[in-house]
C-alpha positions as CSV (number, residue, x, y, z in Angstrom):
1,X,8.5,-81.4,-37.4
2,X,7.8,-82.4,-41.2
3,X,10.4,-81.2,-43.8
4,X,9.5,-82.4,-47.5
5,X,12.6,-81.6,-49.9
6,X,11.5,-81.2,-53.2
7,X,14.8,-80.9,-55.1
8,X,18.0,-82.6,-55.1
9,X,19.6,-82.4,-51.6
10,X,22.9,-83.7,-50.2
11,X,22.5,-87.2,-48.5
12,X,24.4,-85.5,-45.7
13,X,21.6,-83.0,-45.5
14,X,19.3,-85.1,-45.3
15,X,20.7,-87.0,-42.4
16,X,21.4,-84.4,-40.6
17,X,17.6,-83.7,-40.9
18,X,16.6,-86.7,-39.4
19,X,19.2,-86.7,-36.5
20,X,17.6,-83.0,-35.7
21,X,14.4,-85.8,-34.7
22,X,12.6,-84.1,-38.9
23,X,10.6,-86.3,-40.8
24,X,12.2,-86.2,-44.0
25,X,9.9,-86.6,-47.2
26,X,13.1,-86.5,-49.9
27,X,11.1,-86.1,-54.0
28,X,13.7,-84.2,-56.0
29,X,11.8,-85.4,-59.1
30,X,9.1,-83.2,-58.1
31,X,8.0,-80.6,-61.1
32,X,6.6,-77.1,-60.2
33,X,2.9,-78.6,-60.4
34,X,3.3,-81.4,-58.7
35,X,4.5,-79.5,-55.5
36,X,0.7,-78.2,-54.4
37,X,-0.4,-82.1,-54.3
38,X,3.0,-83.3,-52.8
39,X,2.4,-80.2,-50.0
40,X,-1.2,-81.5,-49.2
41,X,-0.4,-84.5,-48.8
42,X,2.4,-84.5,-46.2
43,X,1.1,-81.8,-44.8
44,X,5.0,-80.3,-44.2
45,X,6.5,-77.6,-41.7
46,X,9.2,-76.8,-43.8
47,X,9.6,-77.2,-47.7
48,X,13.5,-76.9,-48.6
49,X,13.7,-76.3,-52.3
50,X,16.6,-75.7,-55.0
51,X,15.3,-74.8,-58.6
52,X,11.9,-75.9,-58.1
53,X,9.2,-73.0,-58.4
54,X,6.8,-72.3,-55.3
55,X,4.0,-70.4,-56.8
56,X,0.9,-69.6,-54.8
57,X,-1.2,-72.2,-55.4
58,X,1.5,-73.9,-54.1
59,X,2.1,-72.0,-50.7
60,X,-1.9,-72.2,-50.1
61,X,-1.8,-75.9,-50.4
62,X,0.6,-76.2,-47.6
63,X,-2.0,-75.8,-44.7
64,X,1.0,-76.4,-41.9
65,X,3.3,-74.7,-43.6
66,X,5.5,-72.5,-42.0
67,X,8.7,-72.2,-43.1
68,X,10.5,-72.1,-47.2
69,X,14.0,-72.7,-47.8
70,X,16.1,-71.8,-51.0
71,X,18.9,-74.1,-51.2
72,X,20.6,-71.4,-52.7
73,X,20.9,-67.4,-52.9
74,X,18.4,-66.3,-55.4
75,X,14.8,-66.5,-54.1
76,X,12.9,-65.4,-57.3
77,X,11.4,-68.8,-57.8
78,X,9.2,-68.0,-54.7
79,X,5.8,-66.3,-54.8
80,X,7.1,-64.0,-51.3
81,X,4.3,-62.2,-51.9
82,X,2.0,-64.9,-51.2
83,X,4.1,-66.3,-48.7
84,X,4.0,-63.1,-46.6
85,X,0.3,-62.6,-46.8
86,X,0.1,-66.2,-45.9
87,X,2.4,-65.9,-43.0
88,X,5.4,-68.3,-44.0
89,X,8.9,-67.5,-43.9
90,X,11.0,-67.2,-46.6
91,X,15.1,-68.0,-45.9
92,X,18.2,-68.4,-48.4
93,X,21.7,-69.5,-48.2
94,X,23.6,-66.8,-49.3
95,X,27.1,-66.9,-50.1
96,X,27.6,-70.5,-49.9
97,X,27.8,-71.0,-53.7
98,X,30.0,-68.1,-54.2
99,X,33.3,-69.6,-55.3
100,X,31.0,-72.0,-57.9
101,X,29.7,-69.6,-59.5
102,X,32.6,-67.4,-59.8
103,X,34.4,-70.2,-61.5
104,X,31.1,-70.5,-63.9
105,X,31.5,-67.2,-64.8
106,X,34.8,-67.5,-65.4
107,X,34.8,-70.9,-67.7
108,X,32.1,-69.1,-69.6
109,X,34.5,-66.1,-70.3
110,X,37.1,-67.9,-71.1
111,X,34.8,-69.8,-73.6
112,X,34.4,-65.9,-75.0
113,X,37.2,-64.9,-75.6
114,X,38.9,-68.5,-77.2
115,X,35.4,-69.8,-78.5
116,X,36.0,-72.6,-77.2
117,X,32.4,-74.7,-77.4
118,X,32.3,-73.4,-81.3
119,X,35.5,-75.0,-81.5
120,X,34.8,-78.5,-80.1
121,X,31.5,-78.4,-82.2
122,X,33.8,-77.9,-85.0
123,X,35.8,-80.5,-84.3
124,X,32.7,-82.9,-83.9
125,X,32.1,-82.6,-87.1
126,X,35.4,-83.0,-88.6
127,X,36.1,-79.5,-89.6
128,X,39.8,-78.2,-88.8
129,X,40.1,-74.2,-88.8
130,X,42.5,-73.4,-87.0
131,X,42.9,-70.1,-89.2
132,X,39.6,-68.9,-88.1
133,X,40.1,-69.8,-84.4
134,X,43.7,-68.8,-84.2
135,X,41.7,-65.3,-83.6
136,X,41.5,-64.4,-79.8
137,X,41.8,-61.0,-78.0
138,X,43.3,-62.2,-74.7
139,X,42.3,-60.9,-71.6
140,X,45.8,-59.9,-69.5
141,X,45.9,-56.0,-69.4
142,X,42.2,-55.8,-70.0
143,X,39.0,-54.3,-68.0
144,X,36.8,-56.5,-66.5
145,X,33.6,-54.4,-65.3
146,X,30.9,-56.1,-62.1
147,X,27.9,-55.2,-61.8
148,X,27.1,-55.9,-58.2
149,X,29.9,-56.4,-55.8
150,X,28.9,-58.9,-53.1
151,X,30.3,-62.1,-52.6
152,X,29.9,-63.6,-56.3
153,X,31.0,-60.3,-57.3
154,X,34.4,-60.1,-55.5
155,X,35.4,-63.8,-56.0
156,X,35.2,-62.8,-59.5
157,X,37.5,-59.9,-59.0
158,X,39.6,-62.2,-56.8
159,X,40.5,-64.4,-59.9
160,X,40.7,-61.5,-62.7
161,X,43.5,-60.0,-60.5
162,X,45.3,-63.5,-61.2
163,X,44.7,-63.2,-64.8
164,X,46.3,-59.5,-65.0
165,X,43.0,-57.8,-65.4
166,X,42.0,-54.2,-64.5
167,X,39.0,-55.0,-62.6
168,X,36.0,-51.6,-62.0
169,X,32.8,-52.3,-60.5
170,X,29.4,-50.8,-59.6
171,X,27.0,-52.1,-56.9
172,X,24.3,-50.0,-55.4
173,X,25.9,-50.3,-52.0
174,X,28.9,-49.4,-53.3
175,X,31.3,-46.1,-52.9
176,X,34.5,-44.7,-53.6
177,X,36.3,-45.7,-50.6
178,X,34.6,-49.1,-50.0
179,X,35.9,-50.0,-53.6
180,X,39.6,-49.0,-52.8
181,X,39.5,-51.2,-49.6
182,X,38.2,-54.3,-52.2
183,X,41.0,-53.3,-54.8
184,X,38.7,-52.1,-57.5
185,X,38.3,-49.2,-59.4
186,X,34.9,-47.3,-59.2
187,X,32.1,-46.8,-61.3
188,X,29.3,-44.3,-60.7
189,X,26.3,-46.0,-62.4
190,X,26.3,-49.4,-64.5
191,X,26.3,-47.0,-67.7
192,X,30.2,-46.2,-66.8
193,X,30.9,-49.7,-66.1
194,X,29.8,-50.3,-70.0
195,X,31.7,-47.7,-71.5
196,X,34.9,-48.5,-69.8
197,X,35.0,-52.6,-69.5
198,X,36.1,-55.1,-72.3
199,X,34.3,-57.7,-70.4
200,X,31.0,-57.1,-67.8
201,X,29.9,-59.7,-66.0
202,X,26.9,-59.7,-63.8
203,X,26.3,-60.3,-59.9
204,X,23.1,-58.4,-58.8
205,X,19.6,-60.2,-57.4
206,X,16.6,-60.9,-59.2
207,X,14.5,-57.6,-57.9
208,X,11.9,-55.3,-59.5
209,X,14.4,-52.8,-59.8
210,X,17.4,-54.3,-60.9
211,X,14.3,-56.0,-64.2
212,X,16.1,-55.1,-67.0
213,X,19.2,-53.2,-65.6
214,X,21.3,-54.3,-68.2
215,X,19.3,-52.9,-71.2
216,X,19.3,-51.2,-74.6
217,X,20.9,-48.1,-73.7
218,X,23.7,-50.4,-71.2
219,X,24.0,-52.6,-74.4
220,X,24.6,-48.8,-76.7
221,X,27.2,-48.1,-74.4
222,X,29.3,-51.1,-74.5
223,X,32.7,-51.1,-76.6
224,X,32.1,-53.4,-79.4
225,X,33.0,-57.1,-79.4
226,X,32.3,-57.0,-75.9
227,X,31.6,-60.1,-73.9
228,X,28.8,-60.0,-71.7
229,X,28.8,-62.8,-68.7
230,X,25.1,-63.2,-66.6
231,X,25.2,-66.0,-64.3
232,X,23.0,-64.3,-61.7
233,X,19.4,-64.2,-62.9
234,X,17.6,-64.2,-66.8
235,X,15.5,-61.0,-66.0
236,X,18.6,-58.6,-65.2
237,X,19.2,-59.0,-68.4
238,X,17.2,-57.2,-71.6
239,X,17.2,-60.1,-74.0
240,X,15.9,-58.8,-77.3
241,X,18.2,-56.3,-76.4
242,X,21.3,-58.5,-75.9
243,X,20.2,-60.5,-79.3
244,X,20.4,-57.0,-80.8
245,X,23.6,-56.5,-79.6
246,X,25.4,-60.1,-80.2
247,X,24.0,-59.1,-84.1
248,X,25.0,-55.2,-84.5
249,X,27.6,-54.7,-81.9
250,X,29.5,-58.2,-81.9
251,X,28.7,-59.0,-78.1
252,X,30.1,-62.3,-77.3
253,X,27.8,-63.8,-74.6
254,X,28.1,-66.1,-71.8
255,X,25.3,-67.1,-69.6
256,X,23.6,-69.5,-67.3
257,X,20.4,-68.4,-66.6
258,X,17.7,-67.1,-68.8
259,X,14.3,-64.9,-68.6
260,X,12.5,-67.6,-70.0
261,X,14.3,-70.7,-68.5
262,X,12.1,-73.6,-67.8
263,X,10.7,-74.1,-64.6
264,X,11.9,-78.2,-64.3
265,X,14.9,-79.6,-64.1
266,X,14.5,-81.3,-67.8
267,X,12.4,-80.2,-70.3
268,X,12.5,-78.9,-74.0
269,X,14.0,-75.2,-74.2
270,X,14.3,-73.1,-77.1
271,X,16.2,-69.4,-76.8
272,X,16.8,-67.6,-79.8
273,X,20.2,-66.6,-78.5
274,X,21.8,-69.9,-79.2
275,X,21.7,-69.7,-82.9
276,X,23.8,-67.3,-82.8
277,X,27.4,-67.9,-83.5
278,X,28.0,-64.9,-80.4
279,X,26.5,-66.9,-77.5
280,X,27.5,-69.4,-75.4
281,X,25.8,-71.5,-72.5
282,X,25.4,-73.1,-69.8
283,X,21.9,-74.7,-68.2
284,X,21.5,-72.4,-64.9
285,X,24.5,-74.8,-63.4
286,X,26.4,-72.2,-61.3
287,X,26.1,-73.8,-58.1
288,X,26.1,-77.3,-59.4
289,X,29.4,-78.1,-57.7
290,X,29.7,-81.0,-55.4
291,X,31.4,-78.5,-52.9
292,X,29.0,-75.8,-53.0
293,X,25.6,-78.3,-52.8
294,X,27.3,-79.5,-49.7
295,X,28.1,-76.2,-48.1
296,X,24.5,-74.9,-49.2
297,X,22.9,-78.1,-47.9
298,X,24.5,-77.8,-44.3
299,X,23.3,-74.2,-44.3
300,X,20.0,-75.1,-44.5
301,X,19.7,-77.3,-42.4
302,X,21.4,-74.6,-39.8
303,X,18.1,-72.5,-40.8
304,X,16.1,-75.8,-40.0
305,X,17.6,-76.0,-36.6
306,X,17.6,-72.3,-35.6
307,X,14.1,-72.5,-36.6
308,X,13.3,-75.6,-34.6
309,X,14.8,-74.5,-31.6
310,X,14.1,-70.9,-31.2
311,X,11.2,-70.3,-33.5
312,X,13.1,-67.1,-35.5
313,X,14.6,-67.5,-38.9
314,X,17.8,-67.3,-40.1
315,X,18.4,-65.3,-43.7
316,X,14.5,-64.3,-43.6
317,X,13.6,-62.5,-47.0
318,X,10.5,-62.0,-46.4
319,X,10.4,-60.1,-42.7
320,X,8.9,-56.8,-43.1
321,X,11.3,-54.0,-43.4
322,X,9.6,-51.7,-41.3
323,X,5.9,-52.6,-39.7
324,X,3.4,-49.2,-39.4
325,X,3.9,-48.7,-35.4
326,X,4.5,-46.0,-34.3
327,X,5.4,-46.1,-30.6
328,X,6.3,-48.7,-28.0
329,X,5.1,-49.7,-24.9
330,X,7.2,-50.9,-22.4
331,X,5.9,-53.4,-19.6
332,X,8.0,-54.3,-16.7
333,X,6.1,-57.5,-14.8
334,X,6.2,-60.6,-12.8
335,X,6.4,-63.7,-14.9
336,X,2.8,-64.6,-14.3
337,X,0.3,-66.4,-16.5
338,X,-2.5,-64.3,-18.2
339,X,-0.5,-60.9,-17.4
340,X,0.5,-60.0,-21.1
341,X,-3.0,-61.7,-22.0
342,X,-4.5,-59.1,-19.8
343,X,-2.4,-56.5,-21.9
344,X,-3.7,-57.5,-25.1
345,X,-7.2,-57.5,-23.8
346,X,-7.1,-53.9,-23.2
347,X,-4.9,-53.2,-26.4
348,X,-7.9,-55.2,-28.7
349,X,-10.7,-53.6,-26.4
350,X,-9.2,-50.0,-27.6
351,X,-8.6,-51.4,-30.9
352,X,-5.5,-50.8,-31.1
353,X,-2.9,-53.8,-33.0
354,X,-0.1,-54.9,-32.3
355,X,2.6,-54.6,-35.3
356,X,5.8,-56.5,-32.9
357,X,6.5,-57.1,-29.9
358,X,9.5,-59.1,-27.6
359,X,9.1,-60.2,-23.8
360,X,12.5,-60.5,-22.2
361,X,13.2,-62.6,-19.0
362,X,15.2,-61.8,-16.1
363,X,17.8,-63.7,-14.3
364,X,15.7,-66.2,-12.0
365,X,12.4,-66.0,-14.0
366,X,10.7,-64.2,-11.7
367,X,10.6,-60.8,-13.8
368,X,10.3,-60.2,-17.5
369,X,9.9,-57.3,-19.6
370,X,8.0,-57.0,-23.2
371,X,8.0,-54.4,-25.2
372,X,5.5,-53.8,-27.4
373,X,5.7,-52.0,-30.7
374,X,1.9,-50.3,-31.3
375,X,0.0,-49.0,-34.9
376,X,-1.0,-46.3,-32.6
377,X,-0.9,-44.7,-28.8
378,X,-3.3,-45.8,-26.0
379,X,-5.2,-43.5,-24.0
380,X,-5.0,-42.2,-21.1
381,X,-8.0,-44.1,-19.7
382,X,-6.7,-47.5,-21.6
383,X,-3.2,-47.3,-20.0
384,X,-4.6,-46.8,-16.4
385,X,-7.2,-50.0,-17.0
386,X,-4.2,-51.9,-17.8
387,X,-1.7,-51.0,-14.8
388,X,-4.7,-50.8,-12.4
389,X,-6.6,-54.1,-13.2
390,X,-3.2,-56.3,-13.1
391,X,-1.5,-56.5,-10.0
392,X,1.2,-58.2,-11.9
393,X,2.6,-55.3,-13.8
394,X,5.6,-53.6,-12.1
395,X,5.7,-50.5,-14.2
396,X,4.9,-49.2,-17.6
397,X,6.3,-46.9,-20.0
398,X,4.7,-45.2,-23.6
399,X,7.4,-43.8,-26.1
400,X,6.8,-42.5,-29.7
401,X,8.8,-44.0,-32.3
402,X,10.5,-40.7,-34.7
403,X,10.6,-43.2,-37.7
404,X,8.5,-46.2,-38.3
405,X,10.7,-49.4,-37.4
């Protein structure tokens, strides 16, 4: 099996690649439009990627490809829509980079609130004001609003309890008593968590409904002098609307990631946001840790493996959440050759497809059963042709599905 690694990748990664019996093509210096060529060419199985963007063009080069993996949670570098129609797999490696970005997110708050990069740049060019910097709010006592609770989300909370901070959250999975059992106060929209917090700090996904989220109106309803943290994706956050913000409202904000970031590791970048005195950054570094590359690096290869060995994937994104059948049709049979080919036959001579299906053995291999998930009932005359023409088949069964699985 070919796996070409187009990003940076732990050397113990890697390794572990090529002791799973992968040939490992390893060209992290790859940029976004050099990935179609690199994908024809080695002709890969799997393409592991970290920041590097897999567009279409991309996807349709890779003629064996089967398989992506993000080195990371966020899969919005992707094209899933191609890669679906295309029939590759999509996986992640969620949670692994948790604690690393929770400690981003809280460097860059902490850069808020004592302006601490304006600082050093003062000091770089030989200015001393300490009775302009000897100005900070503090943050013991204070409200820290999340917006999203999942694992970023509540290793943030995790260390604002250690600094004395009222933490309230929102997430859309997120309720009354669920928040009580993760020791945070509740919020009933994002809108709340605005009003209420001194500092909000962002941990949703990249989605076409969380575009945006935090927009003019969630900016409106912020206290003033607010500091606003993103480390999750650029397009959750509004950014004319933040830039309006940092200017009328006094926002202080922190981020890492950016709508319009570059698609490359290196390249020239120019955000109106950092000529503001209000902002601070970082360069999309929240999982750059030596700890969390490590931990995310042994994950995928886990995915690599699972997928090596049993053909499903582990963390798929992109498996359909419900398929169009709408009943299943249970086959009981002796583990023969051509016996679910003779199903099928019948199924495509009644034009009838197939949306899923599983085949199960049986102690001792002798017996299996498959069930198969349907886009719409047989016949009568169809079901008959295939118990009466197989001698094979131990029994059948035809249920209706209520809901569409």
């Amino acid at each position: 099996m070919k796996v070409l690694v187009a990003d940076k990748f732990e050397q113990r990664g890697q390794d572990e690649l090529k002791s799973l019996g992968c040939e490992v093509f390893y060209e992290p210096g790859l940029g976004a439009g050099e990935l179609a060529n690199a994908l024809a060419e080695h002709g890969p199985d799997i393409l592991i990627v970290r920041s590097t963007k897999v567009s279409a063009a991309a996807i349709n080069a890779g003629e064996r490809l089967k398989l992506i993996v993000r080195a990371g949670a966020g899969y919005d570098t992707i094209d899933i829509a191609t890669a679906s129609t295309e029939g590759v797999f999509v996986a992640n490696c969620p949670g692994k980079n948790a604690i690393a970005v929770a400690e981003l997110a809280w460097a860059l708050l902490l850069g808020c609130d004592r302006r601490i990069p304006q600082q050093t740049a003062d000091l770089r060019q030989g200015k001393w004001n300490k009775k302009e910097f000897g100005k900070a709010r503090g943050l013991f006592g204070r409200t820290l609003g999340l917006i999203g609770l999942g694992t970023i989300g509540r290793e943030v909370a995790v260390r604002a309890r250690g600094f004395g901070m009222k933490v309230v959250a929102w997430s859309r999975s997120l309720d009354a008593e669920r928040a009580a059992a993760e020791k945070v106060h509740y919020a009933e929209s994002p809108q709340r968590v605005a009003e209420v917090a001194d500092v909000v700090s962002v941990h949703v996904a990249s989605t076409a409904e969380t575009k945006h989220l935090i927009d003019a109106d969630f900016i409106a309803a912020m206290k003033p002098g607010a500091y606003l943290i993103n480390t999750a994706r650029g397009a959750v956050v509004d950014q004319d609307a933040l830039l309006a913000g940092i200017r009328d409202k006094g926002i202080l904000a922190g981020l890492d990631v950016y709508a319009d970031e570059p698609a490359s590791s290196t390249a020239e970048f120019h955000t109106p946001l950092a000529a503001e005195p209000g902002f601070i950054g970082s360069h999309h570094v929240g999982a750059s840790t030596d700890q969390a590359q490590q931990a995310i690096a042994m994950e995928a290869v886990r995915v690599v493996d699972h997928y090596r060995e049993t053909g499903t994937v582990l963390n798929c994104v992109n498996r359909a959440a419900r398929s169009k059948a709408t009943c299943v049709l249970t086959v009981r049979h002796r583990n023969r050759p051509g016996v679910l080919a003779h199903v099928f036959q019948v199924l495509s001579e009644a034009a009838i497809n197939v949306e899923e299906m599983e085949n199960v053995l049986y102690d001792g291999a002798e017996a299996a059963c498959a069930r198969i998930q349907l886009a719409s009932a047989p016949s009568a005359e169809h079901l008959t042709n295939i118990r009466q023409r197989c001698s094979e088949i131990l029994s059948m069964e035809l249920s209706l599905l209520s809901v569409n699985t």
